[in-house]
N, C-alpha and C positions, 0 to 999 in steps of 0.2 A: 436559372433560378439557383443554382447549386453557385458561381458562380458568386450572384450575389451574397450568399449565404456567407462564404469566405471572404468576400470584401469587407462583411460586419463585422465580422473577426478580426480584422488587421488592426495590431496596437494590443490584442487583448493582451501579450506577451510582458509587454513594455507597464501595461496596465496592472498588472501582477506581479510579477518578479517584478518591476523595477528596474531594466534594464532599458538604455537608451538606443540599443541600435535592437531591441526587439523587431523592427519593422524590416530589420534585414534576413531574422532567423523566417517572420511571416512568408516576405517573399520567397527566400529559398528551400522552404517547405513546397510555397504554391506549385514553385518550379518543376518540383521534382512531382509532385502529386501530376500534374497538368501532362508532363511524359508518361507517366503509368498510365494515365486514362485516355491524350490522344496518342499516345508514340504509335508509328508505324513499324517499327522492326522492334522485335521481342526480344533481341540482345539489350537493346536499350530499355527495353522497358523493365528486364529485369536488373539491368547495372542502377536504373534510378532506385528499385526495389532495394538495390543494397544498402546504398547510399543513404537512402532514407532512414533506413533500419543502424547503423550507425552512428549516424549522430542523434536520431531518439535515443538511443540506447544511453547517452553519457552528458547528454545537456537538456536541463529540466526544459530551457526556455524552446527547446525542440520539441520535447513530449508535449507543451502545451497548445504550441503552434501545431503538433496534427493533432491532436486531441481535439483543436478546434474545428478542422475541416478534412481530416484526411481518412475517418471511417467508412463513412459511403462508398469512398473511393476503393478502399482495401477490403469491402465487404461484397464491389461487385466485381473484382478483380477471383472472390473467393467461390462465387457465382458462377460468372463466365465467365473462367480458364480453368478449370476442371481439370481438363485436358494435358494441363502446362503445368506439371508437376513441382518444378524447380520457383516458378513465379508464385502458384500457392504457398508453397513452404516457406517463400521471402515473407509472402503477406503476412501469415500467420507468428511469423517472427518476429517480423513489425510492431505486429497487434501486442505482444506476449514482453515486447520492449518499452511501448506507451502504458502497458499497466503494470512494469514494474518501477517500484521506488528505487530512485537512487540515494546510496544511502552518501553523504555528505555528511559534516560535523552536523551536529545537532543545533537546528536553530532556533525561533521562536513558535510557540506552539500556535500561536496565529497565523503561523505562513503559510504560502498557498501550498498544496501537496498534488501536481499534476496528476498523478500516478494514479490518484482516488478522484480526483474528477475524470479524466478518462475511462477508470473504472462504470462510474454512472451514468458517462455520456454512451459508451458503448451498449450500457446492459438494457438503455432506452432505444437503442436502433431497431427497428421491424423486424420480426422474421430472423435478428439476429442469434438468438439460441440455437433456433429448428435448424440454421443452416450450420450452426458448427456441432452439431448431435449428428447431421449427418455425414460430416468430415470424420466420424468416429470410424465408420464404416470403410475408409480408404485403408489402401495397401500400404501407403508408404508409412512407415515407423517414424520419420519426423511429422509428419501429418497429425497421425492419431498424436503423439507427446504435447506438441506445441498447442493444438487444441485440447488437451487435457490442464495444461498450464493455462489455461485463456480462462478455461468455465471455473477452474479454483480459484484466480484473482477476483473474476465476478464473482463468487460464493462471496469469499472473503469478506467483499467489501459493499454486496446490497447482495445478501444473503434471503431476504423475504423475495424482493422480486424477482429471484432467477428459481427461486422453490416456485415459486405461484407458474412460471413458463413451462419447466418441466413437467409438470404434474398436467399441462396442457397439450403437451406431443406426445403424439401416439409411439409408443414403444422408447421413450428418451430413456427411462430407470432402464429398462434391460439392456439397451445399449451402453450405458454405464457400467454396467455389471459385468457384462459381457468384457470389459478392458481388466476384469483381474483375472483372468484366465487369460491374456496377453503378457508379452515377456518382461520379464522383470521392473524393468524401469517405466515402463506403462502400468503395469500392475501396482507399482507403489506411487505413482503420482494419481491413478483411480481411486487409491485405497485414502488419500488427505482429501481429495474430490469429495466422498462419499462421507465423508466424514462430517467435513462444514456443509454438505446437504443435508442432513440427517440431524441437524442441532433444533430440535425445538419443532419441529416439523414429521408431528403426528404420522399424516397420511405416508408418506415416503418412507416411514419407519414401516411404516406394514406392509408398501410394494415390496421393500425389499427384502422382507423376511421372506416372502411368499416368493419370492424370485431366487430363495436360496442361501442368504447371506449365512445363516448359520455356518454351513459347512463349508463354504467356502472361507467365512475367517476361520475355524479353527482350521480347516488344513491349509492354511498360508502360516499359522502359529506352529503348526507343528513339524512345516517343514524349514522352517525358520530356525528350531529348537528351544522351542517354548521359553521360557524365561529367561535361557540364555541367548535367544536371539538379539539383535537389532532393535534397531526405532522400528522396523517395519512391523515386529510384533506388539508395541506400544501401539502402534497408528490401529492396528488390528480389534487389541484391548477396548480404547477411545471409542471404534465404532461401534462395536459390541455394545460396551456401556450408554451409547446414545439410544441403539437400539432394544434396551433394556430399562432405562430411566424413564420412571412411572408410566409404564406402557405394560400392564398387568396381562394382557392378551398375548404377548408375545412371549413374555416370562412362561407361559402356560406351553407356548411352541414350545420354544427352547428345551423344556424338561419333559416333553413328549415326544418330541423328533429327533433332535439329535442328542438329549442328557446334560449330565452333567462330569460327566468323566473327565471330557478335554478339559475343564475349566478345574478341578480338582488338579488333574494333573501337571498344570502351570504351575500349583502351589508345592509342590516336590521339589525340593532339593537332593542333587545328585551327584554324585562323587564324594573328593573325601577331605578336599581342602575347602570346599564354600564358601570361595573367592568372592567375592559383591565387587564389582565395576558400580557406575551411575547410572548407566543403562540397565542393567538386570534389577536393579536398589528399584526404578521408575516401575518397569517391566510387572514386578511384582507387588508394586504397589495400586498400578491399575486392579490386577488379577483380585486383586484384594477388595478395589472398589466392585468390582462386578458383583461379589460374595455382598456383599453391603445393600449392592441396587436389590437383590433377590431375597434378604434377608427379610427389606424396606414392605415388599411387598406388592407394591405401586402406588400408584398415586391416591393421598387422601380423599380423593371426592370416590373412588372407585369402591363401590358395593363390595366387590369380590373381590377384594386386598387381603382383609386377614388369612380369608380360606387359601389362598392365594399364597400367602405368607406360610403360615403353618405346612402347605403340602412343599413348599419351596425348604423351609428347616429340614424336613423331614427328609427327604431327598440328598437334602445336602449331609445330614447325619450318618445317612446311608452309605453314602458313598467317601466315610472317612475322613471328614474335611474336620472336623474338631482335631482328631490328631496332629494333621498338618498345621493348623492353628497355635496348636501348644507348643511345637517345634519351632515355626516362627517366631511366636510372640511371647513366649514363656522359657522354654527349656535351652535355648543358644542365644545365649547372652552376644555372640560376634556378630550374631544379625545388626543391621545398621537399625540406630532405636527411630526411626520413621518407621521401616517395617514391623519394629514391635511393637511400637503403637495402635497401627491400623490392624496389626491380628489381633492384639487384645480387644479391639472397640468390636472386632467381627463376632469375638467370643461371647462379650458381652450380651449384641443384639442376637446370639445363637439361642441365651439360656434365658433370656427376660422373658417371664409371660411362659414357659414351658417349663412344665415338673420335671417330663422325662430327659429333657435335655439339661435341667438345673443336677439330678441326680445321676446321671453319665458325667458329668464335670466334678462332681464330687467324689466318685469314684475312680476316676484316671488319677496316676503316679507316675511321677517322672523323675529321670534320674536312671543309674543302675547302682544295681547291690554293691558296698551294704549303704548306699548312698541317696535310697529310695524316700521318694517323699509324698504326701499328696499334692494334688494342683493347689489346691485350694494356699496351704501354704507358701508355696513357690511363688501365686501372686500375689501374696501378703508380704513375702521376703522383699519381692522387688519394690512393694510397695513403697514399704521401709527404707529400701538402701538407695535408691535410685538419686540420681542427682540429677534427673531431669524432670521437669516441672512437669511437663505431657505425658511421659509415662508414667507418672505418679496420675495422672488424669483416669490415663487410661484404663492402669489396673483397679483405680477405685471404682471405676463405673466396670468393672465385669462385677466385683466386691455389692457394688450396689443393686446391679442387676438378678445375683444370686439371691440375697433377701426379702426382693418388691414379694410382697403379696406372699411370702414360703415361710409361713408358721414352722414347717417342720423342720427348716434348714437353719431358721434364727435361732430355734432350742438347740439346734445338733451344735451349731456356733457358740453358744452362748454360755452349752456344758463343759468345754474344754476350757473355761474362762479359770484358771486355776493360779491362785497367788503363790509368787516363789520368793524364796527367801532374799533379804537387801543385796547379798555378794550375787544372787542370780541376776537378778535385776540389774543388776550397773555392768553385766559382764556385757562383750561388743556382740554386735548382730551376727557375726561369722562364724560363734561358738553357740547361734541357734539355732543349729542343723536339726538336733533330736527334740527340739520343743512340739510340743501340741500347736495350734492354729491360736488357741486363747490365751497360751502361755507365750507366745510368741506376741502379738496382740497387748498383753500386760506388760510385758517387756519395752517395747513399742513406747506405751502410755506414760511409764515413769522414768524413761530415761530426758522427760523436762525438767527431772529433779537434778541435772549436772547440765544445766542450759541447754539441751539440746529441743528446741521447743517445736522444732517444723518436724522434726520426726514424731515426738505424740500429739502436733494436729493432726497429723496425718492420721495417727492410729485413733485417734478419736475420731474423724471420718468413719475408720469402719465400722467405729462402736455404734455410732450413730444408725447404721444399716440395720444392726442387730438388733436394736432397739425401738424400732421405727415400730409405731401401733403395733407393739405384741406388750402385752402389759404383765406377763411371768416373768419373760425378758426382763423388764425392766426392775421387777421386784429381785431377781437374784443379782443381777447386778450391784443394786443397794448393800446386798450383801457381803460385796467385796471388801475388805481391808486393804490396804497397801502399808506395808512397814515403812516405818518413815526411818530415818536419817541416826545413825544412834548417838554421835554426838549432838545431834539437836533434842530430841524428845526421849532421852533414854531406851529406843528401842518402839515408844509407843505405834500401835496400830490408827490410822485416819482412815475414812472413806474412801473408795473411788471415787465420786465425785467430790468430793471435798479438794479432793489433790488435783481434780481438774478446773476448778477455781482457783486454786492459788496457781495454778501455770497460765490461767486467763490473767490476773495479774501482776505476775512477774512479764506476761509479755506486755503488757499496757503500762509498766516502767520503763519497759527498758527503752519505748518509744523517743523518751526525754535523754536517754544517753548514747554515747557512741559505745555499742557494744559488736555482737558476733552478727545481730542482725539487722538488717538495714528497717526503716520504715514499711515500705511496703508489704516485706513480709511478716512481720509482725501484726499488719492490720489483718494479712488470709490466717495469720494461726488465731487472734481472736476473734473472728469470724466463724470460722470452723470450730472453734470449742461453744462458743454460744451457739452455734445450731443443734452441738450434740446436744447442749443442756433444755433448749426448745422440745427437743424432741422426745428427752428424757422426762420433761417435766410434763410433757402434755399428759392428759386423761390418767394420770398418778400422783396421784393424792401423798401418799409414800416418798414417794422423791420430791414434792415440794418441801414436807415435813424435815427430811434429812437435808433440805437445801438452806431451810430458815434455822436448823439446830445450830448453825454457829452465826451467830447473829454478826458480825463483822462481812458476811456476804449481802446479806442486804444494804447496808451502808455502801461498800463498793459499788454496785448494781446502782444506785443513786447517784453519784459520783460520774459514775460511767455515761448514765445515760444523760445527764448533761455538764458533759466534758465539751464543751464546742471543738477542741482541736484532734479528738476524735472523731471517723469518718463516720459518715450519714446511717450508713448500714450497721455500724459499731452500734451505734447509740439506736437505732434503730431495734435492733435484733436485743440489746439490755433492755428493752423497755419492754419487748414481748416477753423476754423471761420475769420480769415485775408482774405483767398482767397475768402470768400463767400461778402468779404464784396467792392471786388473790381468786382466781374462778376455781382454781386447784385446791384448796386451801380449805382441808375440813379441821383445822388444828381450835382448841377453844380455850388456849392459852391465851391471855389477853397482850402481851406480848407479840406473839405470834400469829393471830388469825386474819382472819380479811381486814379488817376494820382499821387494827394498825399499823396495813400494807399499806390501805388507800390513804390514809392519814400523814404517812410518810411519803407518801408518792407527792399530796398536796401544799405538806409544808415543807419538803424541800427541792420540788421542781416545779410545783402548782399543775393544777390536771391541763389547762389549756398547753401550757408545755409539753407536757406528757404526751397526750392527743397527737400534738404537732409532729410529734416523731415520727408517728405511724406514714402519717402525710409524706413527709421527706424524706422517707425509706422508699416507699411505692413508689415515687417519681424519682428516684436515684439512675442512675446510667444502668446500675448490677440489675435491678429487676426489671428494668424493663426490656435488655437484651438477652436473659433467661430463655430456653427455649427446653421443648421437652425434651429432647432428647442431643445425643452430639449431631454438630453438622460435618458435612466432606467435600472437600470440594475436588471436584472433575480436575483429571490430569489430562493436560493439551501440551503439544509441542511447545507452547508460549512460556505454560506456568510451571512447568517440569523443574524448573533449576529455583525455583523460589520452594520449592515442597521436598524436593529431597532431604534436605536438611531440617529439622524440626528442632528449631531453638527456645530456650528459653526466653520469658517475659523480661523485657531493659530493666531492671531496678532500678538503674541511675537515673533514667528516664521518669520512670514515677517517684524517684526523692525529690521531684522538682514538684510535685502537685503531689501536699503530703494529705491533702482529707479528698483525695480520689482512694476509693476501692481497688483492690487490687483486682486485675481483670481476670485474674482465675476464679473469680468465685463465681464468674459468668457459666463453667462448667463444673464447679462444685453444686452450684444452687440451683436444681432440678425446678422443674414445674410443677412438680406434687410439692416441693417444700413452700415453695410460696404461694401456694395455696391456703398448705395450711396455715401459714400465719395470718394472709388473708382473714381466714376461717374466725382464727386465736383473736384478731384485733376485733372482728364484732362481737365476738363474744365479753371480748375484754373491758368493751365501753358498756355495753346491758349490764354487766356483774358490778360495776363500780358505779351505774345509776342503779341499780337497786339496791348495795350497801347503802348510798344515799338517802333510800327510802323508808330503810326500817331501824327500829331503836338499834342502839352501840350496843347496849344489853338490858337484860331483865333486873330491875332492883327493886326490892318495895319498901317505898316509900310511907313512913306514917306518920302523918305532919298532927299537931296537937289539937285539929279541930278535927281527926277522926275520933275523938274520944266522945263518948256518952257525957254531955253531961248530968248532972244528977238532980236539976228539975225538970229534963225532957222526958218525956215518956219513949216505950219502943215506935211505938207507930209514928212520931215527929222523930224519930232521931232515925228512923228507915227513908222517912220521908227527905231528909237531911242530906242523908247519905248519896241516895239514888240522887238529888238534884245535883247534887255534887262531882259524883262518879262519869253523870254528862256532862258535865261544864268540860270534864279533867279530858274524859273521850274527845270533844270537839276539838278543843285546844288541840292536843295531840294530833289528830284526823288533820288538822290545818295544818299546824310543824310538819308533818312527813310529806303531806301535799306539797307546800313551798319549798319544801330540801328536794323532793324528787325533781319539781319542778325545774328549780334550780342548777342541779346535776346534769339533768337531762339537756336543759338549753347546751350547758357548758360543756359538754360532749359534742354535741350535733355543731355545734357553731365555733368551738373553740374561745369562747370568749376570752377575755382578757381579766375578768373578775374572777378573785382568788374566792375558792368556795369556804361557805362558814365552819367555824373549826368546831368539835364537837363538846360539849360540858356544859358546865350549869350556865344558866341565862339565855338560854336558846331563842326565844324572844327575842332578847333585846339584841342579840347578832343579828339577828335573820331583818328588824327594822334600819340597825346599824347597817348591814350590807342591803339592802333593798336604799336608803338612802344616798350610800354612794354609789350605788349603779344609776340612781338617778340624775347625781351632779355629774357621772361620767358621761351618762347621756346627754344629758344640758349641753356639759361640756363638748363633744363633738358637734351636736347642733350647731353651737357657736364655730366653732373652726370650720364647719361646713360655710356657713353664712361667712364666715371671715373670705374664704377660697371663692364663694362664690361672688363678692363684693369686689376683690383685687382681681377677678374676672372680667365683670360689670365694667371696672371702671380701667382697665386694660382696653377691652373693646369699645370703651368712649374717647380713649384715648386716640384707637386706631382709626376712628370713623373721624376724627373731627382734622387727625392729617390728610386723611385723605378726601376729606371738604375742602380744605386750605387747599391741597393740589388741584382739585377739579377747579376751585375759584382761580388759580392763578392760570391753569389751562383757558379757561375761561376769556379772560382778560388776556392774554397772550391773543385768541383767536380776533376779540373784537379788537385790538391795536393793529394784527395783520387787514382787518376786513375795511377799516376804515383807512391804510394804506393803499388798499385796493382801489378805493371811492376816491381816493383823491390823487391818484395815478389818472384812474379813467377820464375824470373830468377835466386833465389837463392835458389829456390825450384829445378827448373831444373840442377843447378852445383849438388845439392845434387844427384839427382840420378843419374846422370851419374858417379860420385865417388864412388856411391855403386855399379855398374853396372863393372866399373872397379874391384874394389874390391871382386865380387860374390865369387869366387872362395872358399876365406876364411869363407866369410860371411853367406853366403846360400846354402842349402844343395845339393847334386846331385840330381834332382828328377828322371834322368833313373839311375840310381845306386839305388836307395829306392825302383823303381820299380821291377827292376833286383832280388835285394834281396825278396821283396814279392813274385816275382812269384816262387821264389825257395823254397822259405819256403813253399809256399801253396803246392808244387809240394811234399815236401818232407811228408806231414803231411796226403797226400792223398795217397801216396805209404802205409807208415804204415796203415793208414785202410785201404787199400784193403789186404796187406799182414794176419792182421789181422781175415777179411774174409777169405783167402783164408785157413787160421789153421781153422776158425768154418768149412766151408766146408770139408774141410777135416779129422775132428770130422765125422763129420755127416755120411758121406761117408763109414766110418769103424764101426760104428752104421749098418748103413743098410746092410751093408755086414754081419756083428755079425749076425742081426736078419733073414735075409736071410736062412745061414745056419744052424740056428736052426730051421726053417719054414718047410728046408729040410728034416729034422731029424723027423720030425714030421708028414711027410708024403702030405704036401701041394705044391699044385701048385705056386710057387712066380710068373712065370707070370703074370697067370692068375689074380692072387691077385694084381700085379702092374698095370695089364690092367686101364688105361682111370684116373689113379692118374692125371697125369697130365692135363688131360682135365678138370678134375672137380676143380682142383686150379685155370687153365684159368677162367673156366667160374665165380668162385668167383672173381677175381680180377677185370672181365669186370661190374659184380655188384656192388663191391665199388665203381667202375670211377662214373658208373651212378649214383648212392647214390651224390657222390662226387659232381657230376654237378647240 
């Protein structure tokens, strides 16, 4: 069977690689297999073992040739010879040489990869795990390694099916385990083992805790030397972290049995020069994701997450890890900015959602005298000066973090907001060591006034935090002045938001020239100043008023929002500050109020336009890859050398797709914020249908038939009156019904009909526009019927070629069939002509018979006549010998007695022989 099994194999080499003499690498696999399994001396059977193992090792078209039939064989070689130390070790080498890739230039990503199909054909063999789980248990140190290497390729590469085996042999995890308390080089090929077992694979995550794993990775880290260790404390980290990723019950162990000290203590830096290698950069970046998993809480479906969370911060606060945090990620700037990234994002999730961890960050200072600062500043500085995109990321989300939901941290921010004079203002960021956190912040905001515009988006990010639903916030802010320029306005005092408008449009100039900043970044700085003004305008009445007091921003704002060669999100996010500024908008200026927001909304983008935006904001790339909070992704030996480095976003890259968003607004633009515009856009379309619905304003009206005349009496001229007063109600009652009505379609549906404008003749617009929505209607009717006719007659088109085809199919078959009819009928004169004709043509067969049987007859007389002369030889024989028998004095009777019987009886012996 086995045998056969390998014969169906031959060629499969030739079949795959493509190689022409495959059938030679098949045979001289078989060869060698065929001595391992019948050889009679064990010298030989282990010299095939090497040989075998050799040329696997270095030619694919060999791995795939035993790949194909030489497991069984090395599986019961691993069976029975136990014993034969040396020939298992071959085996196991063998095995560990068919599932390794050989690495060759890189070829097409279709080609076969022997290396991964051996992987699958092995990890499908019977009994094949249980039997190398119990090779764990052998003495010999290449024994346990080589089978350590076996069960990591099969992780590797069908990772489900070899978890599903293990979790099926009795004692397999502690025998696993059992190999990192083995010598070094066993202990760190268990420890990658354990590693790819433990990915995504619940249940093994909690044998193993329960088997110990806690303490055993930390003291392999800490005899390693914690972050200055090796890969082996990476490898160490990785497990942990699998063993910690949303698995809320162990997070629970972890901080009950063995703490959290070791893991704090990884985040120590020690000595005095704080060298960073790539390995310690990594080392510490895990250590970092661990803080993150615990921070997390565990997994979202998990009941017991927050509480979970909360006693995990709390623990962690405990045991001084904020400090180390701010060391990292805040106060040594020489740390590599990958690690300051990831301390500040830890910092971040340390303070969100907690008072007392928000006011312990508020009150930590870093630095020394007389050089002291608070934190809070320090991550504002870096905010500021930072010329990395990501750590600009990071420090806005601790900035962000500090605010959510902290009334009392956004006023404590908000009162340091203190205006300095124009020389303070323009002076550099390095001469803002003794500034306040606000004055530091203003400083920030107007140095867009000497083009520096990505520094006060920036700073307008944070404003945006401080301002987020606190509505004092937002009223003191209004209160700010910025001096402006004194050769431009004499010294004059302007708004803060005012000046954050003209930096919205100086960067939406500059888009059209070749300046300081490229495209891309120019669409994240107007991006970022329209969200502070979203957020500033929302639920403040106040700030819309001071936003429409220079009436050239409304206009812009119009402009903006249909610019087409502005991005989706641009025009997007101008058109939420429009609508905030008509549902916001208690001003009763006629200028100014709702009425001739929407008015200007409709005659100069039309509401259907308007509308549109909303739509092609939501479905943009930016919001729909939004997510609540940052993501991280897991450090693996694989992805280690792509994350070390934390680079900036290609600009040159996205100057080629100039109305894509820039992909940082994917972690500027939280999930509360798009929410609320969410929130802001139905609100936005209800407030502009019911401006729709009620008068523009109160006038009264006194047309000359309210007059008395002066032969009416009171009672006909009351009479008068009141008939009158209802005629004017209905009227009206119908006008606001049909404008609502109207409004309300052209919202829900986005129509293409411009809505009617507002002033005298109301009437006759609302009949005027009710007629051309009917000849618009008309008119698609017809182009419908037009599309459905050049349909129609498209499909008569098709049907009638393909009648022509079946007719000439048709008449093709009956030309064939009547070729047939008139073949066969001259098939049949033929035979009946020969049939006539036989006579001459074809032989007698009873005459051929006749003659045979007489020949045979005559050829069987001769041999019998034949016979009957030997017989008759013979006859005159036995009569000769007869009479000399006579002569001689014997009995011939007697002598002939029972001849015949004894030929019978030979003859009935041949038959039986015979049968």
């Amino acid at each position: 069977m086995r045998m056969d099994l390998m014969s169906g194999y031959k060629g499969v080499v030739g079949l795959l690689v493509g190689n022409d003499n495959s059938s030679n690498e098949d045979r001289y696999v078989e060869r060698l297999l065929d001595r391992i399994s019948n050889g009679k001396l064990p010298d030989d059977r282990r010299n095939a073992i090497a040989e075998l193992q050799g040329v696997v090792l270095e030619n694919e078209a060999f791995q795939l040739a035993f790949g194909a039939m030489g497991f069984p064989i090395m599986l019961s070689v691993l069976k029975e010879e136990r014993d034969d130390v040396e020939m298992v070790r071959g085996a196991l080498e063998t095995l560990v040489s068919a599932l390794t890739p050989i690495n060759h230039a890189k070829g097409s990503s279709n080609e076969v990869q022997p290396a991964l199909m051996n992987t699958d054909l092995l990890s499908r063999e019977a009994d094949c795990i249980s039997l190398l789980l119990s090779l764990l248990e052998e003495d010999d140190f290449y024994v346990r390694y080589y089978t350590l290497q076996i069960l990591t390729a099969l992780l590797t590469n069908s990772p489900q099916r070899l978890q599903e085996a293990i979790l099926t042999i009795p004692r397999g995890i502690t025998r696993l385990m059992d190999m990192l308390m083995d010598r070094e080089v066993i202990r760190n090929e268990a420890l990658l083992l354990l590693t790819h077992l433990t990915r995504e694979a619940e249940e093994i995550q909690k044998i193993l805790v329960f088997e110990g794993a806690f303490e055993k990775i930390f003291g392999i880290i800490k005899e390693e030397g914690n972050s200055d260790g090796g890969v082996v404390v990476q490898d160490c980290l990785e497990l942990l972290n699998n063993l910690l990723r949303s698995n809320a019950s162990n997070q629970v162990l972890l901080r009950e049995t063995v703490g959290l000290d070791s893991l704090v203590l990884i985040l120590k830096l020690r000595g005095s020069s704080f060298t960073f290698n790539q390995q310690k950069t990594i080392n510490l970046l895990s250590a970092l994701e661990t803080i993150k998993l615990l921070l997390k809480g565990g997994s979202e479906s998990d009941p017991g997450k927050d509480m979970n969370k909360q006693a995990n911060k709390t623990t962690l606060v405990q045991k001084k890890v904020l400090e180390h945090l701010l060391i990292l990620g805040v106060e040594s700037q020489w740390v590599p900015v990958a690690i300051r990234c990831a301390a500040m994002q830890c910092i971040g999730d340390l303070i969100v959602g907690d008072s007392k961890n928000r006011d312990l960050l508020a009150g930590k200072v870093l630095g020394e005298e007389p050089q002291v600062e608070p934190a809070l500043n320090s991550i504002l500085r870096i905010l500021l000066r930072t010329s990395n995109m990501q750590e600009f990321i990071a420090a806005d989300y601790i900035l962000k973090s500090f605010c959510e939901k902290n009334a009392d941290g956004q006023s404590m921010l908000a009162s340091t907001l203190i205006p300095q004079p124009y020389s303070m203002n323009h002076a550099f960021l390095e001469d803002d060591v003794s500034m306040s956190f606000g004055s530091m912040l203003l400083h920030g905001l107007t140095l867009g006034e000497n083009g520096d515009l990505e520094i006060s988006c920036r700073a307008a990010s944070v404003l945006s935090h401080i301002l987020k639903d606190h509505l004092q916030c937002k009223e003191k802010v209004l209160q700010i002045e910025i001096e402006a320029a004194p050769m431009q306005s004499l010294g004059a005092l302007e708004p803060l938001m005012h000046r954050m408008v003209k930096y919205l449009a100086i960067a939406s100039s500059m888009k059209s020239q070749v300046g300081k900043f490229s495209t891309s970044e120019n669409s994240y700085v107007q991006a970022i100043i329209l969200k502070l003004l979203i957020t500033w305008l929302a639920d403040c009445p106040s700030a819309v008023q001071c936003f429409l007091d220079a009436r050239p921003h409304l206009t812009y704002l119009l402009e903006l929002v249909s610019n087409l060669s502005e991005t989706v999100c641009i025009r997007g996010f101008a058109a939420v500050v429009l609508g905030e500024c008509v549902i916001y908008n208690k001003s009763t200026d006629s200028g100014k109020d709702a009425f001739a927001i929407v008015d200007a909304i409709s005659q100069k983008i039309g509401l259907s336009s308007y509308f549109l935006k909303f739509d092609e904001m939501q479905k943009s790339s930016i919001f729909v890859s939004v997510k609540s909070s940052l993501t991280y992704q897991s450090f693996t030996r694989s992805s280690t050398s792509s994350m070390v480095d934390i680079e900036d976003v290609d600009d040159n890259d996205l100057s080629e797709k100039k109305n894509l968003d820039h992909p940082i607004l994917s972690s500027i633009l939280d999930s509360n914020f798009v929410n609320l515009v969410k929130s802001l856009e139905a609100d936005i379309r209800e407030q502009i249908v019911e401006v729709f619905s009620r008068p523009k304003m109160k006038v009264a009206v006194v047309p000359a038939e309210l007059e008395q005349r002066s032969d009416e009496s009171d009672a006909e001229y009351i009479k008068r009156m009141k008939s009158f007063v209802e005629k004017q109600c209905s009227e009206i009652q119908d006008l606001v019904l049909r404008n609502a009505t109207l409004a309300e379609d052209l919202a829900k549906t986005g129509s293409t009909l411009q809505p009617e404008q507002k002033g005298s003749g109301g009437s006759d617009r609302i009949q005027i526009e009710t007629l051309r929505r009917d000849l618009q209607e008309a008119s698609q009717r017809l182009e419908k019927l037009k599309e459905e006719r050049a349909k129609v007659e498209s499909e008569a088109i098709m049907y009638r070629n393909l009648a022509g085809k079946t007719e000439a199919d048709l008449r093709s078959l009956s030309d064939a069939y009547n070729s047939l009819e008139q073949a066969n009928l001259q098939l049949e004169n033929e035979v009946k002509a020969l049939k006539r004709e036989g006579h001459s043509t074809f032989p007698d067969v009873e005459a051929i018979k006749s003659e045979a049987r007489e020949e045979a007859q005559k050829e069987s007389e001769a041999e019998l006549n034949d016979l009957l002369v030997c017989l008759g030889q013979e006859q005159s024989k036995v009569d000769k010998l007869s009479a000399r028998l006579l002569e001689l004095g014997e009995d011939v009777d007697k002598l002939l007695e029972g001849i015949g019987d004894e030929a019978g009886a030979a003859g009935d012996e041949d038959e039986e022989d015979d049968e």
